[in-house]
PQR file of N, CA, C, O and H, with PARSE charges and radii, in Angstrom:
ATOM      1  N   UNK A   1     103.901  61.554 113.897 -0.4000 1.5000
ATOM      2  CA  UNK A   1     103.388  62.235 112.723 -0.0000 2.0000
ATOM      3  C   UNK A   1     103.205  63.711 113.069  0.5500 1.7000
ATOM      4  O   UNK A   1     102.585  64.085 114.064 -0.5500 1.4000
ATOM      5  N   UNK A   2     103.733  64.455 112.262 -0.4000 1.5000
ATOM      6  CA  UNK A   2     103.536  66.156 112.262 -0.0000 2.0000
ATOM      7  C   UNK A   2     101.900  66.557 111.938  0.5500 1.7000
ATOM      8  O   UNK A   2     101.054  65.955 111.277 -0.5500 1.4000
ATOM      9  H   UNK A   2     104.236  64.151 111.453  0.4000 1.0000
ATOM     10  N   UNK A   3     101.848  67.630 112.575 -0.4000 1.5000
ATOM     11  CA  UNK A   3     100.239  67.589 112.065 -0.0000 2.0000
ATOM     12  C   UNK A   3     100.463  68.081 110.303  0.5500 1.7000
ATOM     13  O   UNK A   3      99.512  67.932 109.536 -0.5500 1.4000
ATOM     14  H   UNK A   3     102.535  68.118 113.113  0.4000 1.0000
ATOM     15  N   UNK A   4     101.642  68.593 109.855 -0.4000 1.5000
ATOM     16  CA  UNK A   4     101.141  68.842 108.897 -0.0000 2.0000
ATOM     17  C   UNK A   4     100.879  67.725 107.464  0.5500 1.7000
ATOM     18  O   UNK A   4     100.482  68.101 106.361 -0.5500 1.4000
ATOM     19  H   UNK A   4     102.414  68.714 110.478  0.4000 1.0000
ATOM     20  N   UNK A   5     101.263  66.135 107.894 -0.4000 1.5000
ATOM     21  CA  UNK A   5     101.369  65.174 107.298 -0.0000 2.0000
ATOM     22  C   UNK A   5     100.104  64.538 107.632  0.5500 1.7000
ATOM     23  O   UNK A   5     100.123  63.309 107.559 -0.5500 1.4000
ATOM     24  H   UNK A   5     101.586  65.829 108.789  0.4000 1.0000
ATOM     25  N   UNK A   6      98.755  65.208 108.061 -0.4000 1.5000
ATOM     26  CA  UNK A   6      97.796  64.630 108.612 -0.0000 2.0000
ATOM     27  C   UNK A   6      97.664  63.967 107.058  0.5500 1.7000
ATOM     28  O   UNK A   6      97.491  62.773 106.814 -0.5500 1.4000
ATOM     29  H   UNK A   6      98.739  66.207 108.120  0.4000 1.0000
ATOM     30  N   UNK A   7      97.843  65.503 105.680 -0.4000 1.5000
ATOM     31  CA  UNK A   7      96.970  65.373 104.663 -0.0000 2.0000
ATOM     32  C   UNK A   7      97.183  63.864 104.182  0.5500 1.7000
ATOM     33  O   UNK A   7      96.315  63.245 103.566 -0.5500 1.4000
ATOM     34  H   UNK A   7      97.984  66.473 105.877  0.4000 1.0000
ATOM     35  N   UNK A   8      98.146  63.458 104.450 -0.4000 1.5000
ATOM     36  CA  UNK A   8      98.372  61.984 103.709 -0.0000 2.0000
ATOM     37  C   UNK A   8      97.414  61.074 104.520  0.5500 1.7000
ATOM     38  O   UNK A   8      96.703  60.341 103.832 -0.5500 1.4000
ATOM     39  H   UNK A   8      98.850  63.961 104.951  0.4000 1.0000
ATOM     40  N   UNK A   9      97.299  61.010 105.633 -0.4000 1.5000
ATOM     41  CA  UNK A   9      95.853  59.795 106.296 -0.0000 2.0000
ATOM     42  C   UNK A   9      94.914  60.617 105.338  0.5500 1.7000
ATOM     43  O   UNK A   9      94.477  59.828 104.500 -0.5500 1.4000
ATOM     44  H   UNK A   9      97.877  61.605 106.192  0.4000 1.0000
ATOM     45  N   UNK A  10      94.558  61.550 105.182 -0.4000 1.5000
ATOM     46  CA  UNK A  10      93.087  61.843 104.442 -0.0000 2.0000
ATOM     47  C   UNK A  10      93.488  61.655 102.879  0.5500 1.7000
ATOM     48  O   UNK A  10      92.882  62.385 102.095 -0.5500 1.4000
ATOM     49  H   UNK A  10      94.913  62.191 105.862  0.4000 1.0000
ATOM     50  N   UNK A  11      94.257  60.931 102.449 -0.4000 1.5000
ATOM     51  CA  UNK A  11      94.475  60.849 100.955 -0.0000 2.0000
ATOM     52  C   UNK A  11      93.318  59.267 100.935  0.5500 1.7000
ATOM     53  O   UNK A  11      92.589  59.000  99.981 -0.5500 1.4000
ATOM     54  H   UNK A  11      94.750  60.338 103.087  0.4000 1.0000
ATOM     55  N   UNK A  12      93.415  58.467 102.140 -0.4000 1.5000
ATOM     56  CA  UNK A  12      92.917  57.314 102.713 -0.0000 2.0000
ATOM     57  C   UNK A  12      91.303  57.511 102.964  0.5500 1.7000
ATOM     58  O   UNK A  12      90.546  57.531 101.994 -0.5500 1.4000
ATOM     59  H   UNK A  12      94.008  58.684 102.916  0.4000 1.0000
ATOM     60  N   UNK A  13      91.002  57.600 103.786 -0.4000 1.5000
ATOM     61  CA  UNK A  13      89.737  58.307 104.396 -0.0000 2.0000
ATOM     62  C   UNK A  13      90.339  58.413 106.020  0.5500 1.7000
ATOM     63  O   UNK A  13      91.142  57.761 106.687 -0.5500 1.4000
ATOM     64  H   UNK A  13      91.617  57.584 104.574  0.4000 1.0000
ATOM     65  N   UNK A  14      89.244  59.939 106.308 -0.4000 1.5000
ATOM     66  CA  UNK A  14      89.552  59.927 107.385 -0.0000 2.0000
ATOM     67  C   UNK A  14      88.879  61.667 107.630  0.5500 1.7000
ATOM     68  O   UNK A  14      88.512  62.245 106.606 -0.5500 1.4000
ATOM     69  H   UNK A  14      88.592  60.469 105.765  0.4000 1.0000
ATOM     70  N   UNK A  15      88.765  62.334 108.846 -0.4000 1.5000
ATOM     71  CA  UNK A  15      88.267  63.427 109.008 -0.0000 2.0000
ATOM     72  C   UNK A  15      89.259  64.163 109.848  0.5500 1.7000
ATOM     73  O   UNK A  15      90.136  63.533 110.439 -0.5500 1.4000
ATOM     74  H   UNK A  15      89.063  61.864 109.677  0.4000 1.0000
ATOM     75  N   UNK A  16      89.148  65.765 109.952 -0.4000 1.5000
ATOM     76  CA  UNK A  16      90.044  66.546 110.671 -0.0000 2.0000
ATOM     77  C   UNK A  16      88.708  67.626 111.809  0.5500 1.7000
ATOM     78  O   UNK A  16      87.913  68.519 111.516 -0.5500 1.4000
ATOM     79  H   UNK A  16      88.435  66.277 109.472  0.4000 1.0000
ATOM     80  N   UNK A  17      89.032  66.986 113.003 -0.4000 1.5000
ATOM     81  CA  UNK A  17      87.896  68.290 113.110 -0.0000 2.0000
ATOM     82  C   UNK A  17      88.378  68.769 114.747  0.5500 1.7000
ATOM     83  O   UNK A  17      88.685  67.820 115.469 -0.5500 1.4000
ATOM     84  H   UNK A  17      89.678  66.260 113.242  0.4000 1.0000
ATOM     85  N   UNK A  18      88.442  69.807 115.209 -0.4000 1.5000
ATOM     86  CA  UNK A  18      88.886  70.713 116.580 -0.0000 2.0000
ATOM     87  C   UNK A  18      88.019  70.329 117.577  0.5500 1.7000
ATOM     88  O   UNK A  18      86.853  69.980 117.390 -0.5500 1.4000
ATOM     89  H   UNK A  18      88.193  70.578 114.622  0.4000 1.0000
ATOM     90  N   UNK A  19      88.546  70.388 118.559 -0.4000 1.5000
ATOM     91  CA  UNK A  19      87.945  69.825 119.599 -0.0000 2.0000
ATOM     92  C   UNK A  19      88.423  71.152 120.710  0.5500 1.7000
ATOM     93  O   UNK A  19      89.552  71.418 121.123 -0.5500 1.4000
ATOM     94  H   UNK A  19      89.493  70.671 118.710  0.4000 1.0000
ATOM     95  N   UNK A  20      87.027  71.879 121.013 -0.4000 1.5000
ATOM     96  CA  UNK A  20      87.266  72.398 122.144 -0.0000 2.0000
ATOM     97  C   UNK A  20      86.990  72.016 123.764  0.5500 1.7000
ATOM     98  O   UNK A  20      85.879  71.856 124.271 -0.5500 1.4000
ATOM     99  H   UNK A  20      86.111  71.663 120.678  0.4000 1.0000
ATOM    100  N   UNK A  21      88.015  71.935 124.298 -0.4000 1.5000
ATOM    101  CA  UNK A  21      87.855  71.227 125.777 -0.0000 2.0000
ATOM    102  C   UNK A  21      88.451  72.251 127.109  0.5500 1.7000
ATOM    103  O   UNK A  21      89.017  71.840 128.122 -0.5500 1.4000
ATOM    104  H   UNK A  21      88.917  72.064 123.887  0.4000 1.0000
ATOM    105  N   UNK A  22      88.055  74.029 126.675 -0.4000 1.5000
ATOM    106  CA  UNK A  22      88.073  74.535 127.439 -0.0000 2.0000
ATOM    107  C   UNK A  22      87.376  74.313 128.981  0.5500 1.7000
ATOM    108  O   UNK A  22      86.173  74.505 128.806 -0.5500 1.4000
ATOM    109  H   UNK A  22      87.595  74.363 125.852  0.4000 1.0000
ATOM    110  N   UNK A  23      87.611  74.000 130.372 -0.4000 1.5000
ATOM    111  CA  UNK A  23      86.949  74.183 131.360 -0.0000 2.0000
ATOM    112  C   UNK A  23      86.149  75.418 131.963  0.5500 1.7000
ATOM    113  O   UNK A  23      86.457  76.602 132.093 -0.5500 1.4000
ATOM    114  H   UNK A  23      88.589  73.844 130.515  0.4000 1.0000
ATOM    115  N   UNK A  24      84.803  74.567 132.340 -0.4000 1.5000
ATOM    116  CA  UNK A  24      83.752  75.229 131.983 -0.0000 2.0000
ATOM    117  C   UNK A  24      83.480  76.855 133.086  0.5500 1.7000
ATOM    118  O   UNK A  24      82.479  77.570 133.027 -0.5500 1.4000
ATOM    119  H   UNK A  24      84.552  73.604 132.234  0.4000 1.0000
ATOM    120  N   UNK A  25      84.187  76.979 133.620 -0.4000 1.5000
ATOM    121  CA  UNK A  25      84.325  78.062 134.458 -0.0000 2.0000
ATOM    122  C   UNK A  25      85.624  78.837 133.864  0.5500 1.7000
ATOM    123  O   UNK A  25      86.242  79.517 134.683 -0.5500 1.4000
ATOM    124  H   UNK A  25      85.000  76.399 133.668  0.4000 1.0000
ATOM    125  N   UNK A  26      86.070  78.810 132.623 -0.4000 1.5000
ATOM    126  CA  UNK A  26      87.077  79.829 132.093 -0.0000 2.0000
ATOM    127  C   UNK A  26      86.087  80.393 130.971  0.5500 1.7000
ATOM    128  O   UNK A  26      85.287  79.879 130.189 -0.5500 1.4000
ATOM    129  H   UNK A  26      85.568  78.258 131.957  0.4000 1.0000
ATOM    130  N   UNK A  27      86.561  81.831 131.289 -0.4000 1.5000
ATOM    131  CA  UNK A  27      86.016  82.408 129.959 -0.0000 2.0000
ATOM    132  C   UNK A  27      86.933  82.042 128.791  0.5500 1.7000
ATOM    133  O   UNK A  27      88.142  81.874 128.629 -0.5500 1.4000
ATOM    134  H   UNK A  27      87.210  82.249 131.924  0.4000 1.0000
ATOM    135  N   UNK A  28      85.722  81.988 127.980 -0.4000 1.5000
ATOM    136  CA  UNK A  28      85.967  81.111 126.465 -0.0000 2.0000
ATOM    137  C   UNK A  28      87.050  82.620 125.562  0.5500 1.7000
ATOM    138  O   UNK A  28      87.853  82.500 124.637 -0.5500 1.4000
ATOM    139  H   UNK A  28      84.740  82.124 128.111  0.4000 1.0000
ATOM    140  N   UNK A  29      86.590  83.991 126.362 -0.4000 1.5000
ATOM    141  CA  UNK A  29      87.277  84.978 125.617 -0.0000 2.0000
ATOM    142  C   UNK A  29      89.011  85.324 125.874  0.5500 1.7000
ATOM    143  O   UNK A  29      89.907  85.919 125.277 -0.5500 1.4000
ATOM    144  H   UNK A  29      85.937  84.088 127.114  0.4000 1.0000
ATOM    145  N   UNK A  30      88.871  84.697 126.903 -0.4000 1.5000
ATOM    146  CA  UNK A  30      90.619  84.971 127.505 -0.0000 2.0000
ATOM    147  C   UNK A  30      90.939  83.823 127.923  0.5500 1.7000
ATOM    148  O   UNK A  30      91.618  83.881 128.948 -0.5500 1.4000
ATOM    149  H   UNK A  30      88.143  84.214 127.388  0.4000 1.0000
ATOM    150  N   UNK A  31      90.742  82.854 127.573 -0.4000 1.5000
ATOM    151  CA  UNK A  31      91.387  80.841 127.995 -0.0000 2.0000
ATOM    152  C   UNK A  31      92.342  80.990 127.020  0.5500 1.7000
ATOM    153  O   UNK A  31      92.343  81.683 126.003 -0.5500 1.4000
ATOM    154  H   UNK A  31      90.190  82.806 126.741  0.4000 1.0000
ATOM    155  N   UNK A  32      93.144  80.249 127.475 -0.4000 1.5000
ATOM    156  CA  UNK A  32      94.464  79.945 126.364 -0.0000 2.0000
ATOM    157  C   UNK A  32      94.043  78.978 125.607  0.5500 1.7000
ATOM    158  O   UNK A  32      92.937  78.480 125.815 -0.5500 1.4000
ATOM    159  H   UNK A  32      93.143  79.686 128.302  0.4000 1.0000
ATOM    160  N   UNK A  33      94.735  78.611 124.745 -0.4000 1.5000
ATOM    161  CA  UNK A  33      94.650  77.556 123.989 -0.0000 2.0000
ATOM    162  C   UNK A  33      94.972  76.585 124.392  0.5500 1.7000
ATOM    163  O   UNK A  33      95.875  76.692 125.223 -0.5500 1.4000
ATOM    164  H   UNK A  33      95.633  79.016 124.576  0.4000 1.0000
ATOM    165  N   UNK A  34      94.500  75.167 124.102 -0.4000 1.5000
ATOM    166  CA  UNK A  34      94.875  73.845 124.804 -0.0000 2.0000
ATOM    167  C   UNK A  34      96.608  73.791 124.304  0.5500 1.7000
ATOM    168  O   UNK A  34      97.475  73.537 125.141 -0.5500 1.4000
ATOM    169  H   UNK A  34      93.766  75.080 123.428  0.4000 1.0000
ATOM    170  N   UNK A  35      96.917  74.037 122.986 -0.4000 1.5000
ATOM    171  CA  UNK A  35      98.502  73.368 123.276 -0.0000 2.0000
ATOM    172  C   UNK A  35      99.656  74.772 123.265  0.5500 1.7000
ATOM    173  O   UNK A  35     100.659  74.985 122.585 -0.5500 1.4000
ATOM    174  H   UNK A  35      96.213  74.243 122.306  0.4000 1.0000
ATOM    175  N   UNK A  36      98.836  75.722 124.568 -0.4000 1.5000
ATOM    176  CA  UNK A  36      99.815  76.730 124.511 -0.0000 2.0000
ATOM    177  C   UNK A  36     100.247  76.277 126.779  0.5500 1.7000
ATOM    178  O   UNK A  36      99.566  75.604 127.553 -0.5500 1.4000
ATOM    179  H   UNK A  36      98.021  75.549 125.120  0.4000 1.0000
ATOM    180  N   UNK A  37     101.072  76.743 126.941 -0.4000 1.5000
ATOM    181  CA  UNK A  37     101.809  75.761 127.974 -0.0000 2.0000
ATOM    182  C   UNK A  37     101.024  76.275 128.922  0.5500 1.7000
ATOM    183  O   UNK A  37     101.133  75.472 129.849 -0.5500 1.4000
ATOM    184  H   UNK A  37     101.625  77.290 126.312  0.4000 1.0000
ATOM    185  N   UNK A  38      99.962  77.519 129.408 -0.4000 1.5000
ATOM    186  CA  UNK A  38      99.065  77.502 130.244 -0.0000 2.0000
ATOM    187  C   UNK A  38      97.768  77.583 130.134  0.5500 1.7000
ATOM    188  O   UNK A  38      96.924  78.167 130.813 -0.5500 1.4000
ATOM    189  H   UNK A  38      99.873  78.172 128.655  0.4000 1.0000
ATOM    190  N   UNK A  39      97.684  76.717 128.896 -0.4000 1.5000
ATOM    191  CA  UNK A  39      96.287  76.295 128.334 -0.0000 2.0000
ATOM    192  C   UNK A  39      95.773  75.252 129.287  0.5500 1.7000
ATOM    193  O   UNK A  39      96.604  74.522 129.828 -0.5500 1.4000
ATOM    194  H   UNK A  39      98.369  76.242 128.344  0.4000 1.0000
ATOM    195  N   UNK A  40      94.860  75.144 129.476 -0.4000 1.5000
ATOM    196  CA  UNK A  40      93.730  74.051 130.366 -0.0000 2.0000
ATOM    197  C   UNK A  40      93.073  73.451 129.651  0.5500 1.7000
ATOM    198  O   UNK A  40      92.257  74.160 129.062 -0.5500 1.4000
ATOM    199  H   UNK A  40      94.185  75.737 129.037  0.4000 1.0000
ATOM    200  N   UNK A  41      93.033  72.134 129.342 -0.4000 1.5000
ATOM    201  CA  UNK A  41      92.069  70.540 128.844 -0.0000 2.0000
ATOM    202  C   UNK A  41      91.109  69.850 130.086  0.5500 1.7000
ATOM    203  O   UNK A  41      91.479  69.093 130.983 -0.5500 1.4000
ATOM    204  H   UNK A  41      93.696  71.558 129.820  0.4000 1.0000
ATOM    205  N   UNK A  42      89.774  70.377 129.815 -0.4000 1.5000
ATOM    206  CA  UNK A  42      89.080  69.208 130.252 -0.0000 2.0000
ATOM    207  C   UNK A  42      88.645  67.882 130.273  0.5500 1.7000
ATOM    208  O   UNK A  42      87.447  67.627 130.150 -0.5500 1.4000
ATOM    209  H   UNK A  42      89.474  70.992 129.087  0.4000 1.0000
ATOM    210  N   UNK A  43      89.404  67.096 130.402 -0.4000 1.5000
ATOM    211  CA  UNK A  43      89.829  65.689 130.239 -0.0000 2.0000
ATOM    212  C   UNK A  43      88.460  65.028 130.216  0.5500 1.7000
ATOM    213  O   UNK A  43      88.242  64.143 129.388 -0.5500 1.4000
ATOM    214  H   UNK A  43      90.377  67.304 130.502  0.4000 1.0000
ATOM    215  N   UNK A  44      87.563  65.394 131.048 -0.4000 1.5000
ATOM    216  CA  UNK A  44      86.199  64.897 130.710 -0.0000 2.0000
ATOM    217  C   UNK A  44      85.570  65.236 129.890  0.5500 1.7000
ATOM    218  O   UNK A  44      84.364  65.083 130.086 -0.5500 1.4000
ATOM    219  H   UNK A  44      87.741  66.113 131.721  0.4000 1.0000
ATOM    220  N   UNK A  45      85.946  65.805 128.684 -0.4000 1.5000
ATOM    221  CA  UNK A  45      85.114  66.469 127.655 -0.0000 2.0000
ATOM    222  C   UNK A  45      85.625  65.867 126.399  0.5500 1.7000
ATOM    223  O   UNK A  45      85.487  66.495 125.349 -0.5500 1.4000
ATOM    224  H   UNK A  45      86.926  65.929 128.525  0.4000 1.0000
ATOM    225  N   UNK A  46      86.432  64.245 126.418 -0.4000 1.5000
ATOM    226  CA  UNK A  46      86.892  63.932 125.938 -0.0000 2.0000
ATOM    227  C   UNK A  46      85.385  62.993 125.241  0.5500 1.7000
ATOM    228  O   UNK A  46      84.793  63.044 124.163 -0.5500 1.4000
ATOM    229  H   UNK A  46      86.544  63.736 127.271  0.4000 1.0000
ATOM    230  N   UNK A  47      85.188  62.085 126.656 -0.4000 1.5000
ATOM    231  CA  UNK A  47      83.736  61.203 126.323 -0.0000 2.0000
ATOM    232  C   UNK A  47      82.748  62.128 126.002  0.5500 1.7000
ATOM    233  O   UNK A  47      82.020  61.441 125.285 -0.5500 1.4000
ATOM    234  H   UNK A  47      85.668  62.043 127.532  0.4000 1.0000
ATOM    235  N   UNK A  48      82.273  63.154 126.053 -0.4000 1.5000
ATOM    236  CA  UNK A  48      81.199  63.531 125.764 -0.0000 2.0000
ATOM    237  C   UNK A  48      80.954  63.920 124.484  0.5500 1.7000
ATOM    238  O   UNK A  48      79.830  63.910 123.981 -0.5500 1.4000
ATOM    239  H   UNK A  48      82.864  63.713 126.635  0.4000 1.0000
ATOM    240  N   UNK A  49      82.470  64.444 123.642 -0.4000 1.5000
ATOM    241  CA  UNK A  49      82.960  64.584 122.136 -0.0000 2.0000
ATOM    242  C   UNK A  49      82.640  63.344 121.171  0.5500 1.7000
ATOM    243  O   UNK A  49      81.938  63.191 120.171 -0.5500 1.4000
ATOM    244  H   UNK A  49      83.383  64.453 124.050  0.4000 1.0000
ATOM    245  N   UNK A  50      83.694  62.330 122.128 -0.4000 1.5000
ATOM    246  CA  UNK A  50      83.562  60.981 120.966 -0.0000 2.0000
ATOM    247  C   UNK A  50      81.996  60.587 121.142  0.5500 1.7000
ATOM    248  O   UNK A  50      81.572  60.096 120.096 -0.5500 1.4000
ATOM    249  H   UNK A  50      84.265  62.454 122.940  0.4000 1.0000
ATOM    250  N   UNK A  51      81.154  60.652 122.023 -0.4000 1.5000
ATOM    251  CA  UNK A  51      80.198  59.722 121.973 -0.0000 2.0000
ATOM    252  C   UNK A  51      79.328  60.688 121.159  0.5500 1.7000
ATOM    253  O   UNK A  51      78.571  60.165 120.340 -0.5500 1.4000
ATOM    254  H   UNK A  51      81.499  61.052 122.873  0.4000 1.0000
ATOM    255  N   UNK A  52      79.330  62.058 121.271 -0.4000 1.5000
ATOM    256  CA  UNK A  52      78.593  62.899 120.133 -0.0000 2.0000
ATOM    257  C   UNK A  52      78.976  62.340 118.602  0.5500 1.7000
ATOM    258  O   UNK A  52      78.145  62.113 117.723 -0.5500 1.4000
ATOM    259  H   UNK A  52      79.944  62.482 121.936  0.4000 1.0000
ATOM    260  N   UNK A  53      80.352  62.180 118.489 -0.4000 1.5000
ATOM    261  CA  UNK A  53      80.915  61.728 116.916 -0.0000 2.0000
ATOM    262  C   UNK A  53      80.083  60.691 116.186  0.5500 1.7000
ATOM    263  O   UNK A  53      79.585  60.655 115.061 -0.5500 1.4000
ATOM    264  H   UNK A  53      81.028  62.365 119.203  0.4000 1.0000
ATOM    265  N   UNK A  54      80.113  59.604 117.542 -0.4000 1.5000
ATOM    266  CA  UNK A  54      79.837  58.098 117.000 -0.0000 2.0000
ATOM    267  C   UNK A  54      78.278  58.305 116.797  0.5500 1.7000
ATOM    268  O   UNK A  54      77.771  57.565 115.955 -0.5500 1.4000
ATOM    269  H   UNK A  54      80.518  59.634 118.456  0.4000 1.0000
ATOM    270  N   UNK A  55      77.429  59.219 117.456 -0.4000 1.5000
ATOM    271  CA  UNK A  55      76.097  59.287 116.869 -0.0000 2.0000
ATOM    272  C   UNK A  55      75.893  59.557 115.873  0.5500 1.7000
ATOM    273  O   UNK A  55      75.100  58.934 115.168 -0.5500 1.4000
ATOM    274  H   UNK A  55      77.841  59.820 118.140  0.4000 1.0000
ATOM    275  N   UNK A  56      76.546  60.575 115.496 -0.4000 1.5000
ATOM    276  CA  UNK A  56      76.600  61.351 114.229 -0.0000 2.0000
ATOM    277  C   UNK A  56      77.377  60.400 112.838  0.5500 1.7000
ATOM    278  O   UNK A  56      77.355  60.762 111.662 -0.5500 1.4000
ATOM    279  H   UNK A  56      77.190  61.081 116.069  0.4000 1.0000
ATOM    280  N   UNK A  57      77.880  59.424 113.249 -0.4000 1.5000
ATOM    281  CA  UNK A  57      78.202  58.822 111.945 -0.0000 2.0000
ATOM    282  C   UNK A  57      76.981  57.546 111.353  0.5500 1.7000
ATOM    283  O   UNK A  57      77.155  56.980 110.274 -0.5500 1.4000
ATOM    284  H   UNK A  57      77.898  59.130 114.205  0.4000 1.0000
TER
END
Protein backbone atom coordinates (compact mmCIF):
# COMPACT_ATOMS: atom_id res chain seq x y z
CA UNK A 1 0.00 0.00 0.00
CA UNK A 2 1.28 3.60 -1.01
CA UNK A 3 1.06 5.90 1.75
CA UNK A 4 -1.03 7.89 -0.28
CA UNK A 5 -3.95 5.14 -0.29
CA UNK A 6 -3.73 5.23 3.55
CA UNK A 7 -7.07 7.55 3.00
CA UNK A 8 -9.07 4.48 2.03
CA UNK A 9 -8.21 2.35 5.57
CA UNK A 10 -9.53 5.64 7.22
CA UNK A 11 -12.76 5.61 5.06
CA UNK A 12 -13.02 2.30 7.71
CA UNK A 13 -11.74 3.50 11.00
CA UNK A 14 -8.45 3.92 11.77
CA UNK A 15 -5.79 6.81 12.81
CA UNK A 16 -2.64 8.46 11.06
CA UNK A 17 -0.17 9.75 13.48
CA UNK A 18 4.12 10.36 13.14
CA UNK A 19 6.22 8.76 15.10
CA UNK A 20 9.42 10.33 16.02
CA UNK A 21 12.25 7.81 16.77
CA UNK A 22 15.17 10.08 16.45
CA UNK A 23 18.26 8.69 18.75
CA UNK A 24 18.62 10.32 21.73
CA UNK A 25 22.12 11.78 21.41
CA UNK A 26 21.33 13.39 17.79
CA UNK A 27 20.33 16.75 17.66
CA UNK A 28 16.68 16.87 16.90
CA UNK A 29 17.83 20.22 14.70
CA UNK A 30 20.16 18.56 12.14
CA UNK A 31 18.99 14.50 12.34
CA UNK A 32 17.79 13.39 9.14
CA UNK A 33 14.71 12.08 8.70
CA UNK A 34 13.90 8.43 9.43
CA UNK A 35 13.07 7.50 5.66
CA UNK A 36 15.85 9.65 4.18
CA UNK A 37 18.90 6.96 3.53
CA UNK A 38 21.09 8.49 6.46
CA UNK A 39 18.34 8.92 8.71
CA UNK A 40 18.68 6.95 12.13
CA UNK A 41 15.51 4.87 13.88
CA UNK A 42 15.60 4.05 17.35
CA UNK A 43 14.24 0.72 17.30
CA UNK A 44 13.60 0.91 20.98
CA UNK A 45 11.35 3.72 20.79
CA UNK A 46 9.11 1.57 19.08
CA UNK A 47 7.67 -0.07 22.66
CA UNK A 48 7.65 2.94 24.43
CA UNK A 49 5.25 4.66 21.50
CA UNK A 50 2.80 1.71 21.26
CA UNK A 51 2.49 1.22 24.94
CA UNK A 52 1.89 5.17 25.30
CA UNK A 53 -0.98 4.61 22.38
CA UNK A 54 -2.66 1.67 24.09
CA UNK A 55 -3.02 3.87 27.32
CA UNK A 56 -4.38 6.50 25.68
CA UNK A 57 -7.15 4.61 23.96
Amino acid sequence: MELEDFSYVLEVSGVFAFLSARPADRDPATAPYNHLPDGLFDDSALARRAARAAAAC
